[in-house]
C-alpha positions in Angstrom: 43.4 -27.2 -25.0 44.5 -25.1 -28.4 42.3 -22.4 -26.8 44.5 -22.4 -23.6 47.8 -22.1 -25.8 46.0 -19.8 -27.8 45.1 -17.4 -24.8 48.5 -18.1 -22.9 50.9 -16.9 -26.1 48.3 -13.8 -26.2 48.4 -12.8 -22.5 52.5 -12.9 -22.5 52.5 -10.7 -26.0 50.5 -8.4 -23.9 52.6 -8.5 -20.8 55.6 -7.9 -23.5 54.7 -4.9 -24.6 53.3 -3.5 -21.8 57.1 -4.6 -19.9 58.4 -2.8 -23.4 56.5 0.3 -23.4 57.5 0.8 -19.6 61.1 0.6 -20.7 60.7 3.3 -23.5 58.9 5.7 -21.2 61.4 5.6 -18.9 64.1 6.1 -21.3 62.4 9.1 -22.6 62.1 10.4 -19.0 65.7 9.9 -18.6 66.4 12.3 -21.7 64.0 14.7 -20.5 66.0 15.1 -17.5 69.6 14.7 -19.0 68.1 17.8 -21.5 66.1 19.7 -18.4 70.0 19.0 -16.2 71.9 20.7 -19.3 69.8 23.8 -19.2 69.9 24.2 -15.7 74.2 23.5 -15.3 75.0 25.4 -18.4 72.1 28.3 -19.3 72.4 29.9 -15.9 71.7 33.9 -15.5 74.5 34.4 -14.3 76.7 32.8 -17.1 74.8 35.5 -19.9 78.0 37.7 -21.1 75.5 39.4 -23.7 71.9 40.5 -24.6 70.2 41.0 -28.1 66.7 42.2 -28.6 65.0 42.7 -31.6 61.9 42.0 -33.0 60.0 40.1 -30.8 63.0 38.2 -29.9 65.8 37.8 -27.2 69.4 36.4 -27.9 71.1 35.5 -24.7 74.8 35.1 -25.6 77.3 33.2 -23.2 80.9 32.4 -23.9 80.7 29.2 -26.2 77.1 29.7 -27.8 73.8 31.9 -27.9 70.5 31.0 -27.6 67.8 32.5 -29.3 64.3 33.1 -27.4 60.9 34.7 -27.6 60.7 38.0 -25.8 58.4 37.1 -23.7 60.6 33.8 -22.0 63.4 36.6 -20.8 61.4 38.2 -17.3 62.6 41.4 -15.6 62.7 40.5 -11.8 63.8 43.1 -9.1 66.0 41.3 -7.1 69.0 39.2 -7.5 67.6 36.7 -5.3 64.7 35.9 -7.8 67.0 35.0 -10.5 66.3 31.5 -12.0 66.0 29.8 -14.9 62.7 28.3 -15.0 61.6 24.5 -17.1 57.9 24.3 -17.6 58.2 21.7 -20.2 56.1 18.4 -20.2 57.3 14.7 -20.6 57.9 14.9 -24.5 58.1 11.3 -26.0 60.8 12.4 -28.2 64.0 10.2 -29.1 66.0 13.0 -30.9 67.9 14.6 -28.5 68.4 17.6 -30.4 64.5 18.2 -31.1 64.3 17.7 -28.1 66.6 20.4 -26.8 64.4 22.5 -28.5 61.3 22.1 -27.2 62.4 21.8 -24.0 63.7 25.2 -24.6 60.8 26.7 -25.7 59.0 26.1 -22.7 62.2 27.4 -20.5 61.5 30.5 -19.0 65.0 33.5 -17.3 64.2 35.5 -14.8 66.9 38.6 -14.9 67.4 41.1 -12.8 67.0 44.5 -13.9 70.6 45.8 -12.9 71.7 42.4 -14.9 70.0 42.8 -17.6 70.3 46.9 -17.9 73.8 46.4 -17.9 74.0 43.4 -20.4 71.5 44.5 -23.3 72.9 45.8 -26.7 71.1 47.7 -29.2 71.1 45.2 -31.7 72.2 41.4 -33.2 
């Protein structure tokens, strides 16, 4: 019989955390999205008001704040049409939000169109 209890109180811990770790997954999926949804609504192309580039690195600038890039996420497409801001960030089981921001930015990749971005660039920061 104290085996029984002894397995029972076991087998629901494990059902516990497995119910738990569920739940903190999808939380962290939710602020992956909220984070991916930001980037999308707010970082679009056609919101840059400004273009830095210097040393390796690319400053969009848009009316309330900047962000600041590797060169090689700012792509030079032909047409308008292929515009887009691109996400190729993973799940990242990170509960800062603002680390989080970041790396989901550093795997966020803005297609701009040559007539955009010839007539946005500056010569320096």
């Amino acid at each position: 019989m104290p085996l029984f209890i002894i397995i029972s109180i076991f087998t629901i811990l494990i059902i516990a955390f497995k119910l738990n770790e569920k739940r903190v997954i999808k939380i962290n999926m939710k602020h992956d999205q909220e984070v991916k949804t930001i980037i999308e609504t707010y970082y679009t192309v056609d919101k840059v008001e400004c273009i830095y580039r210097e040393n390796g690195k690319t400053e969009l600038v848009f009316r309330d704040n900047s962000l600041n890039l590797n060169s090689y996420q700012v792509q030079i497409v032909n047409e308008f049409e292929d515009e887009k801001v691109e996400i190729k960030a993973p799940l990242y089981n990170e509960r800062n939000l603002n680390d989080l921001f970041e790396r989901v930015l550093s795997e966020t990749y803005f297609y701009i169109s040559k007539d955009r971005y010839d007539g946005l660039i500056q010569a320096t920061a």
